[in-house]
VEXDREN-2710 file (C-alpha; in Angstrom, 1 decimal):
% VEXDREN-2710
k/r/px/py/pz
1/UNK/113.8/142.1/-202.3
2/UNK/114.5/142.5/-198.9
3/UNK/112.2/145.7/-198.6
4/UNK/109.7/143.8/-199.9
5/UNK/110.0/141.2/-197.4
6/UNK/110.1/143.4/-194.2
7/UNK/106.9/145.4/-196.3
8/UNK/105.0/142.1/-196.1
9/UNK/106.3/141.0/-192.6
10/UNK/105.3/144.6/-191.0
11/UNK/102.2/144.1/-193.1
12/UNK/101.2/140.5/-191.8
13/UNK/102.3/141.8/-188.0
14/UNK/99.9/144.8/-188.6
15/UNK/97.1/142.4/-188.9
16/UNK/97.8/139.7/-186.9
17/UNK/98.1/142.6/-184.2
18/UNK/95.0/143.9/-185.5
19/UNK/92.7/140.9/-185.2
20/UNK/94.5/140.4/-181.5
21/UNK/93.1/143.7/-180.4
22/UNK/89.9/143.1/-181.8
23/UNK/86.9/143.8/-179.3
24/UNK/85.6/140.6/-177.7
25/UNK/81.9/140.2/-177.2
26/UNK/80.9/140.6/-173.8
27/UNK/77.5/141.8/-172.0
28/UNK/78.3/144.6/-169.4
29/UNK/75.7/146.5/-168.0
30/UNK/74.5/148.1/-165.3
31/UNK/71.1/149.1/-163.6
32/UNK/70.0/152.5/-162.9
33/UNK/67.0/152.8/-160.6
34/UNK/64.6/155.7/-160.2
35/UNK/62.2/155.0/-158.5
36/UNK/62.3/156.0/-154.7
37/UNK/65.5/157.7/-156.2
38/UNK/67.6/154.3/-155.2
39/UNK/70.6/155.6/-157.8
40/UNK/68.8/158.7/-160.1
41/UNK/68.2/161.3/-159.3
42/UNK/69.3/161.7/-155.8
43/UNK/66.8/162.4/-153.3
44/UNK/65.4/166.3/-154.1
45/UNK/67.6/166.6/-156.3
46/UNK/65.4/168.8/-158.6
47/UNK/68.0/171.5/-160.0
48/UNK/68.1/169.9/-163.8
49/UNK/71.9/170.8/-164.1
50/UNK/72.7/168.9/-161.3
51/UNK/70.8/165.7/-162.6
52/UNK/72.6/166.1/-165.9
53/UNK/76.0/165.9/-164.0
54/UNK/75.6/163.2/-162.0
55/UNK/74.0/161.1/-164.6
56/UNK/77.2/162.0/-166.7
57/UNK/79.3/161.6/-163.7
58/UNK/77.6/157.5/-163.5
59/UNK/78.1/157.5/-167.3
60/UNK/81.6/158.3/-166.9
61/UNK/82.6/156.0/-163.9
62/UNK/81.1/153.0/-165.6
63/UNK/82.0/153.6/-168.5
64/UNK/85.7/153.5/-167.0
65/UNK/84.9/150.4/-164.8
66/UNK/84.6/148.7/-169.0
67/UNK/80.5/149.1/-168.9
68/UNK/79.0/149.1/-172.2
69/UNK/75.6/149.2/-171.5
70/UNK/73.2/151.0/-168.8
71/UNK/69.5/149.3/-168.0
72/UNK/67.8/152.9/-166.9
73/UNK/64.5/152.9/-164.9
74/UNK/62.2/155.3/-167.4
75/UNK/58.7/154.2/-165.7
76/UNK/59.1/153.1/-162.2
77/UNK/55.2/153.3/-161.3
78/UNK/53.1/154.3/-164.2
79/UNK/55.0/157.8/-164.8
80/UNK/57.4/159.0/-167.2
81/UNK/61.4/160.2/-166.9
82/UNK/60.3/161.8/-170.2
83/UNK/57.3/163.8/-172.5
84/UNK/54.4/161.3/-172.2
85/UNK/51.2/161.9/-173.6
86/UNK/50.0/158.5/-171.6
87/UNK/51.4/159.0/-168.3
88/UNK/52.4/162.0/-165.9
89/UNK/55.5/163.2/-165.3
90/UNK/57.6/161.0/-162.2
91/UNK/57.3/162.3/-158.4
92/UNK/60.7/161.1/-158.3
93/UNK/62.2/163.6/-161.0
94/UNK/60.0/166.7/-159.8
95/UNK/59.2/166.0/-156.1
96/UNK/55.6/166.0/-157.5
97/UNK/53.7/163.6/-159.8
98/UNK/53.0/165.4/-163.1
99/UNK/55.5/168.4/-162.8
100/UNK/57.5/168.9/-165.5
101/UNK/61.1/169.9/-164.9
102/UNK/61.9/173.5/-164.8
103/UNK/64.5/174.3/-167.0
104/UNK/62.6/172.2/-169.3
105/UNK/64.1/169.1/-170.7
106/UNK/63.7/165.7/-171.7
107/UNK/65.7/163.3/-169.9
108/UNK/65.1/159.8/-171.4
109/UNK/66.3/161.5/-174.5
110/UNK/68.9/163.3/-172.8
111/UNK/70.2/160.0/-170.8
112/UNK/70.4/158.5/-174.4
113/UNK/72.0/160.2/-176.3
114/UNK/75.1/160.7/-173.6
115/UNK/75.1/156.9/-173.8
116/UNK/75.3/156.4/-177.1
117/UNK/78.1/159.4/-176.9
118/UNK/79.7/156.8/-175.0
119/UNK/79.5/153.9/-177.2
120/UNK/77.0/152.7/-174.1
121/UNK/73.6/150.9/-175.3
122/UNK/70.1/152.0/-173.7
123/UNK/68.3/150.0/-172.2
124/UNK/65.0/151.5/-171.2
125/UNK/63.2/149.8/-168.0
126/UNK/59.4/149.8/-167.5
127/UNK/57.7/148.2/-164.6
128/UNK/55.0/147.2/-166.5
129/UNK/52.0/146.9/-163.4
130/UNK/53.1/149.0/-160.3
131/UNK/50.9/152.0/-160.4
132/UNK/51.2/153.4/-157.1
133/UNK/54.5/152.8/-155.1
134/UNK/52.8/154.1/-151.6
135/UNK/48.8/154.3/-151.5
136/UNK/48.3/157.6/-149.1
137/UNK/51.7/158.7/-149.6
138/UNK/52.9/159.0/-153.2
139/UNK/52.2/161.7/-155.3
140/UNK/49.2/161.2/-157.5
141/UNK/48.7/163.5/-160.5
142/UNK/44.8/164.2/-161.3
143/UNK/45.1/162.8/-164.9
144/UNK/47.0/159.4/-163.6
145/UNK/45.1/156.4/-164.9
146/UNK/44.8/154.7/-161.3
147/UNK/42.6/158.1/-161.4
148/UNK/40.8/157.9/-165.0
149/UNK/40.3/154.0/-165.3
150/UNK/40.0/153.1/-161.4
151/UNK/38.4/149.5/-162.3
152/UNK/41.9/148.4/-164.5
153/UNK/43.3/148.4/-160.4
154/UNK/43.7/146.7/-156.9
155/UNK/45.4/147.1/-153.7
156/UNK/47.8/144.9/-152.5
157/UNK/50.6/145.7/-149.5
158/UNK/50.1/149.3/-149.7
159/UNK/50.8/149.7/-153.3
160/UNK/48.0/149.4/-156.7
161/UNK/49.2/147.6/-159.2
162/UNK/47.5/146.8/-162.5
163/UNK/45.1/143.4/-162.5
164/UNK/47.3/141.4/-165.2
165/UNK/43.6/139.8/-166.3
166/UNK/42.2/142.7/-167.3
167/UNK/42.6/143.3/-170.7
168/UNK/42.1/147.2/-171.0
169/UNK/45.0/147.6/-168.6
170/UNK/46.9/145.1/-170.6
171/UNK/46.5/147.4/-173.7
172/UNK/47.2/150.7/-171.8
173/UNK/50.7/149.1/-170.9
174/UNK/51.7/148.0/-174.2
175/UNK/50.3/151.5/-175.8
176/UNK/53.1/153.1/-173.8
177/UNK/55.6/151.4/-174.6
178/UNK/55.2/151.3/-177.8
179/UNK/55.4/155.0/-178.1
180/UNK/58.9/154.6/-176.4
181/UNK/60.2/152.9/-179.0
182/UNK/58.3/154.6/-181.9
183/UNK/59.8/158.4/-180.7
184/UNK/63.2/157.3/-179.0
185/UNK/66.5/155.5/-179.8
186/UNK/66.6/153.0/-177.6
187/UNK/68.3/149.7/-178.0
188/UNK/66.0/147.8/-175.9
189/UNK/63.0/147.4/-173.8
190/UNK/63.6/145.6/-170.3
191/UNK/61.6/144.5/-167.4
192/UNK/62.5/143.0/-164.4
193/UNK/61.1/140.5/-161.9
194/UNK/57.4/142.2/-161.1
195/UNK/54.9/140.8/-162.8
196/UNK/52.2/139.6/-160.4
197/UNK/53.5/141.0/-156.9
198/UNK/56.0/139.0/-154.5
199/UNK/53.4/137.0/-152.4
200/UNK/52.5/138.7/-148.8
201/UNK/51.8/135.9/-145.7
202/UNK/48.3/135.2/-145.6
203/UNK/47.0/137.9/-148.0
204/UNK/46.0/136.4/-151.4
205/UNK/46.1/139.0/-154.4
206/UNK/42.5/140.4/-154.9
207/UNK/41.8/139.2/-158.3
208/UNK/39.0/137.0/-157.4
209/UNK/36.3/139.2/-159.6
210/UNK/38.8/139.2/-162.6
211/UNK/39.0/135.6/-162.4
212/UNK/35.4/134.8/-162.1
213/UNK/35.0/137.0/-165.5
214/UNK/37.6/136.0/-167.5
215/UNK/38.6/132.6/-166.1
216/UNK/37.4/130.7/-168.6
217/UNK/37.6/127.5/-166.4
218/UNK/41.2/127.5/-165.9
219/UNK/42.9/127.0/-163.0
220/UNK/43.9/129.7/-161.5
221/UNK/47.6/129.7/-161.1
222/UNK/47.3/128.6/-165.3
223/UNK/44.9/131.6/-165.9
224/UNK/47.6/134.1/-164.1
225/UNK/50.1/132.4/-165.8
226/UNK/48.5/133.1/-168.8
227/UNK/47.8/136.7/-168.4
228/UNK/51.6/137.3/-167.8
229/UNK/52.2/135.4/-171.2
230/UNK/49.5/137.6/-173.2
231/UNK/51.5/140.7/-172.4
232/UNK/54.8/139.9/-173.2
233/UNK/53.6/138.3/-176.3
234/UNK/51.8/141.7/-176.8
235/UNK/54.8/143.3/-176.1
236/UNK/57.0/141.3/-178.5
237/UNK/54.6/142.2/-181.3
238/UNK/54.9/145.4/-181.1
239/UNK/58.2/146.2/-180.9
240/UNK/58.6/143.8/-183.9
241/UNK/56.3/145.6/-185.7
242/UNK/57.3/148.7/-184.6
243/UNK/61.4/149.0/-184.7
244/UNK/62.3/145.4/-185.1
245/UNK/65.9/145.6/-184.0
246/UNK/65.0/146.7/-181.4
247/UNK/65.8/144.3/-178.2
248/UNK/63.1/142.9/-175.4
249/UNK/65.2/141.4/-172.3
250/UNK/63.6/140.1/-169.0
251/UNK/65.0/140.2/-165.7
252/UNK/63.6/137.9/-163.8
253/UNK/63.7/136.0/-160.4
254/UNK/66.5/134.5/-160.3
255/UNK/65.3/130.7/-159.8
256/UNK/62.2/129.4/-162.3
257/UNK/61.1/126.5/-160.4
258/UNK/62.4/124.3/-157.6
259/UNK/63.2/120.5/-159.0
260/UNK/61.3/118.8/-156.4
261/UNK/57.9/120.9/-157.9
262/UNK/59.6/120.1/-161.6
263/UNK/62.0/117.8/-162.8
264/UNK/63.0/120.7/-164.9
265/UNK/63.5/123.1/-162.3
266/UNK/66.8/123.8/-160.6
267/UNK/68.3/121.7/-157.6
268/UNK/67.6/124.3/-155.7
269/UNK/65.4/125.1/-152.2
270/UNK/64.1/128.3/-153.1
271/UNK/60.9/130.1/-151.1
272/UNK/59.9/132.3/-154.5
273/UNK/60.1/131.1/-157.6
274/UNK/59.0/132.5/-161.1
275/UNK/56.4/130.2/-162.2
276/UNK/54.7/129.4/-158.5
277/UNK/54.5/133.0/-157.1
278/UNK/55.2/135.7/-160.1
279/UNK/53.5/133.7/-162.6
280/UNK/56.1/134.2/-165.2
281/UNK/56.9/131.4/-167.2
282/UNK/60.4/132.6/-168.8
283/UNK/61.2/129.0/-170.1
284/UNK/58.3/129.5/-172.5
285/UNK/59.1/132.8/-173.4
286/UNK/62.4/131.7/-174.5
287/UNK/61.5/128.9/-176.2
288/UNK/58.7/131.1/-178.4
289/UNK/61.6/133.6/-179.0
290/UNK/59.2/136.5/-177.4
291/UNK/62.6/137.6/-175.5
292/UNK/65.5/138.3/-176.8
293/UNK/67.8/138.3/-173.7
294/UNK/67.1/136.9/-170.3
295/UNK/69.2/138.2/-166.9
296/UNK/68.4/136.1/-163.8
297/UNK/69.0/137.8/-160.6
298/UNK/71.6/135.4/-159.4
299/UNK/72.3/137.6/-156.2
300/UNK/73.4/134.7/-153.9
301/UNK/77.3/134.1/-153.4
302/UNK/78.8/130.6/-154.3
303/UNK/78.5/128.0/-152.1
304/UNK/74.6/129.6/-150.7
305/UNK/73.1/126.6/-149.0
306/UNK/69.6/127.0/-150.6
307/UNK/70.4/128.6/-153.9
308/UNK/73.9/128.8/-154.6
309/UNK/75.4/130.7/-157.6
310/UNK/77.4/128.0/-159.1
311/UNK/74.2/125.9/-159.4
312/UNK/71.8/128.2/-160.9
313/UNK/74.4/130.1/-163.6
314/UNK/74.5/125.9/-164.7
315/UNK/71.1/125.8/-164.8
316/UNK/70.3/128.9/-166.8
317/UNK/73.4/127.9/-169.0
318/UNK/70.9/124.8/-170.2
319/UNK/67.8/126.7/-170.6
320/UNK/68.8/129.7/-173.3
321/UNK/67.1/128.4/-175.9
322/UNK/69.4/130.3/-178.0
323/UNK/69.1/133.5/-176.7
324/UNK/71.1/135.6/-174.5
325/UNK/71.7/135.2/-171.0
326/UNK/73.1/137.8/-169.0
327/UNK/74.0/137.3/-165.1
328/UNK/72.2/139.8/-162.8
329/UNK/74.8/140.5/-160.2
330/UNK/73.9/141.9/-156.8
331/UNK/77.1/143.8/-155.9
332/UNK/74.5/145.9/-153.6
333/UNK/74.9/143.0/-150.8
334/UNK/78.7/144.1/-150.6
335/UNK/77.2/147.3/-148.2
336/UNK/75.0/144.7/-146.2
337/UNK/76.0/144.5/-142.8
338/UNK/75.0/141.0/-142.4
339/UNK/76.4/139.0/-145.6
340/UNK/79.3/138.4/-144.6
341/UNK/80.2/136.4/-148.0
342/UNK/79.7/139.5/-150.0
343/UNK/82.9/141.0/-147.7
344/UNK/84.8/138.9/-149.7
345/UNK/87.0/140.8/-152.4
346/UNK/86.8/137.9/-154.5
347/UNK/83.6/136.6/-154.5
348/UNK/82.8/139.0/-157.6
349/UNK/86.0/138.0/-159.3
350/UNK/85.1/134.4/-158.9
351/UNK/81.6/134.8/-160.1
352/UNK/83.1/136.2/-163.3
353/UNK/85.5/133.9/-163.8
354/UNK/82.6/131.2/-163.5
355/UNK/80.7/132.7/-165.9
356/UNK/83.3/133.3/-168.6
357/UNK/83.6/129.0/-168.3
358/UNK/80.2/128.8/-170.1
359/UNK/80.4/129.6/-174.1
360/UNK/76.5/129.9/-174.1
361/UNK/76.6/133.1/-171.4
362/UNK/77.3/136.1/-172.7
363/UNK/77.8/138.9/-169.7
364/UNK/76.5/140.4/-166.6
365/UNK/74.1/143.0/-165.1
366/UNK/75.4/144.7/-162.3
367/UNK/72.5/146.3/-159.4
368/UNK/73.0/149.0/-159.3
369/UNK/74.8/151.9/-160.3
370/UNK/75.0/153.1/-156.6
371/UNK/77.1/150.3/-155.2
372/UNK/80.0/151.3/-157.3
373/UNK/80.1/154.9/-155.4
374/UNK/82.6/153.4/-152.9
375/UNK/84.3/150.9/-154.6
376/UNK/83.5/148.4/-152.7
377/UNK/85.9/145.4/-152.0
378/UNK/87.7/147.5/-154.4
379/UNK/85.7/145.5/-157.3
380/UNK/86.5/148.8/-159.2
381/UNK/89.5/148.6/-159.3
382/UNK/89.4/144.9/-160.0
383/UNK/87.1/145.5/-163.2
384/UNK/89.5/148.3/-164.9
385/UNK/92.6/146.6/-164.2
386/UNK/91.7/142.9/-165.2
387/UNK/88.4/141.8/-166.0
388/UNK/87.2/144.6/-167.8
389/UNK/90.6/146.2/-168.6
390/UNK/90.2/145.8/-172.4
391/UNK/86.9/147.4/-174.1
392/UNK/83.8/144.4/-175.0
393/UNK/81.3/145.0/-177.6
394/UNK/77.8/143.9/-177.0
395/UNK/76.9/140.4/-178.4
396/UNK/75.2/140.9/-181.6
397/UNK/71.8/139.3/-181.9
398/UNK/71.5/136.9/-185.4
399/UNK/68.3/136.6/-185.2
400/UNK/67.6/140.6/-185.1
401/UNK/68.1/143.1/-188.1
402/UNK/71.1/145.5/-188.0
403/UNK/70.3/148.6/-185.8
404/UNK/70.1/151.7/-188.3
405/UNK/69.6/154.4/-185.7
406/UNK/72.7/153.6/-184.6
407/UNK/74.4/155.5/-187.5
408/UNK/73.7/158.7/-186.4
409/UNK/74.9/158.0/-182.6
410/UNK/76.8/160.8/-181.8
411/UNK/80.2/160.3/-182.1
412/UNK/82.0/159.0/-179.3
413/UNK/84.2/161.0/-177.3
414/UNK/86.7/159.4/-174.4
415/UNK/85.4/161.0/-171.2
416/UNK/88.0/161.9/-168.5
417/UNK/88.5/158.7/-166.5
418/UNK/88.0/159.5/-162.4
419/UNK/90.2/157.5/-160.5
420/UNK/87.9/154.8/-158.3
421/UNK/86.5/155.7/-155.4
422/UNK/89.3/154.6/-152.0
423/UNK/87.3/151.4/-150.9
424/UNK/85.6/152.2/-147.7
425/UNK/87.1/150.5/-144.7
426/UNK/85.3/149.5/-141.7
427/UNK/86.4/150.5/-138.5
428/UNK/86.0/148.3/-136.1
END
């Protein structure tokens, strides 16, 4: 009897201990740009062994900073970080627009599937209307499509972007990315805040003709509006019809209007807002359930005079719509030399421990992988040993069907942990 008792005590402790050191959900993610080579690859950095490693060595220090997910820049300007039979291979992969790498390899499969070796989702990142980072200076392959289909384009602040009215160009976009998610095994599709451009001081964006041919006698700012709405509908569609677990996220500005232009808008003083200047009404989106996840760019500090962080993470809390909302972080202003807030070593902590205070927010989105090179503020450190210290799993979506690629991940193996990075200290 008394066997029996401790076999059932042991027993209940097992389980009890079990569900105690169960996985909590928790969004933690971090971007990866390519384009100008911000984070990957570095600068000339054209020897393919020596991409691998340092995309594993990013892989391995986020992963050990608790990461479980990496937002990877796959088409910075119309080009590809892998085989595309739309669009040339990336200047910033090669050192020259349409060059494939030599050793050949794919990397957007290769950066996948050490993810997923990882236990690390994939988001790929598309910008989905820069075409031409530099006009004069950027490598231009001769079969680009600024190239084949000249008339889909305009010039604006010495880059060419797509006109969002033209229809053609709206099809190209969401051609390619549907072959993204019809050949790899990505877990989502992202984009981030450019839509139509960031206005420029006295230069209005030259989609006058568009307008005059497909306007339809809508204002403008509604018939811009709308164009941004037909694509990510577009988008949405096929993905859903496509691989429909797989996720669409947005990462937009991180303020959708001002309250005194909306009495829905945020009591904030922002100069750019979403709707006004980028034409991207997210609130709709989320509301139609054409996004599955939305992460603001919330890269003020607490306390900001004009858009504080504490004020917007409240308003975006409100505005879900029952999806998920993931906190862009800008960590990046830690290496400013002039915000002095971001000097702080615990403004980050602080902004997490906000965010965990609101049921309906379910992680953050760090920019970018870079920043963590030096530790800075020793917010490494801080992640391992507290906030992150014990492993997250990625919300699940309800409204999304069960991911069945995710079977044959590879399985996961524990990657030897580097110590962080020794903050870097200032000398005075």
């Amino acid at each position: 009897m008394k066997n029996l008792l401790l076999l059932t005590f042991s027993f209940c402790a097992a389980l009890i201990s079990s569900a105690q050191m169960q996985a909590p959900q928790e969004f933690r993610g971090v971007w990866i740009a390519t384009v100008d080579n911000i984070d990957w690859p570095q600068k000339n950095q054209f020897n393919v062994e020596s991409q691998k490693a340092d995309f594993i060595r990013q892989l391995d220090m986020h992963l050990a900073n608790g990461m479980n997910a990496v937002v990877v820049q796959v088409r910075p300007a119309t080009d590809a970080f892998y085989p595309s039979p739309y669009e040339p291979w990336s200047q910033w992969l090669t050192g020259t627009q349409g060059k494939a790498p030599f050793p050949y390899y794919d990397p957007l499969q290769f950066m996948i599937e050490e993810a997923h070796k990882r236990g690390m989702e994939f988001h790929a990142w598309l910008n989905p209307y820069r075409a031409n980072f530099s006009i004069g200076k950027a490598s231009i392959a001769p079969n680009h499509v600024t190239r084949l289909n000249p008339g889909w384009f305009v010039d604006y602040g010495g880059k060419k972007y797509f006109d969002p009215g033209n229809k053609d160009g709206q099809k190209w976009v969401v051609k390619v990315i549907q072959d993204i998610v019809s050949r790899y095994s990505i877990d989502a599709i992202h984009m981030d805040d450019y839509f139509y451009p960031y206005r420029i001081a006295g230069k209005e964006f030259p989609d006058a003709k568009s307008y005059a041919i497909h306007g339809n006698g809508m204002a403008k700012d509604e018939w811009r509006r709308s164009n941004v709405d037909s694509i990510i509908l577009a988008i949405n569609q096929t993905i859903r019809g496509t691989k429909p677990w797989v996720k669409f996220g947005i990462s937009p500005f991180g303020v959708w209007r001002n309250q005194d232009k909306d009495p829905m808008g945020s009591p904030t003083r922002a100069g750019v807002t979403n709707y006004d200047d980028l034409y991207a009404d997210v609130l709709l989106w989320l509301r139609n359930g054409w996004i599955d996840y939305v992460a603001p760019q919330l890269y003020w500090e607490m306390g900001h005079k004009l858009v504080a962080y504490e004020t917007l993470i409240e308003w975006w809390s409100k505005h879900t719509y029952g999806r998920h909302i993931y906190i862009g972080k800008g960590v990046y202003r830690a290496l400013e030399k002039n915000s002095i807030a971001w000097k702080n070593p615990k403004e980050l902590p602080n902004q997490i421990k906000l965010l965990r205070t609101y049921p309906n927010v379910q992680g953050s989105v760090y920019f970018s992988s870079k920043t963590f090179n030096t530790n800075p503020n020793g917010w490494n450190d801080s992640l391992r040993n507290n906030y992150y210290r014990l492993p997250a799993e990625v919300p699940k979506m309800d409204w999304l069907p069960d991911n069945p690629e995710r079977k044959s991940w590879s399985t996961i193996r524990k990657p030897v942990m580097p110590p962080p990075p020794k903050t870097a200290i200032k000398k005075k």
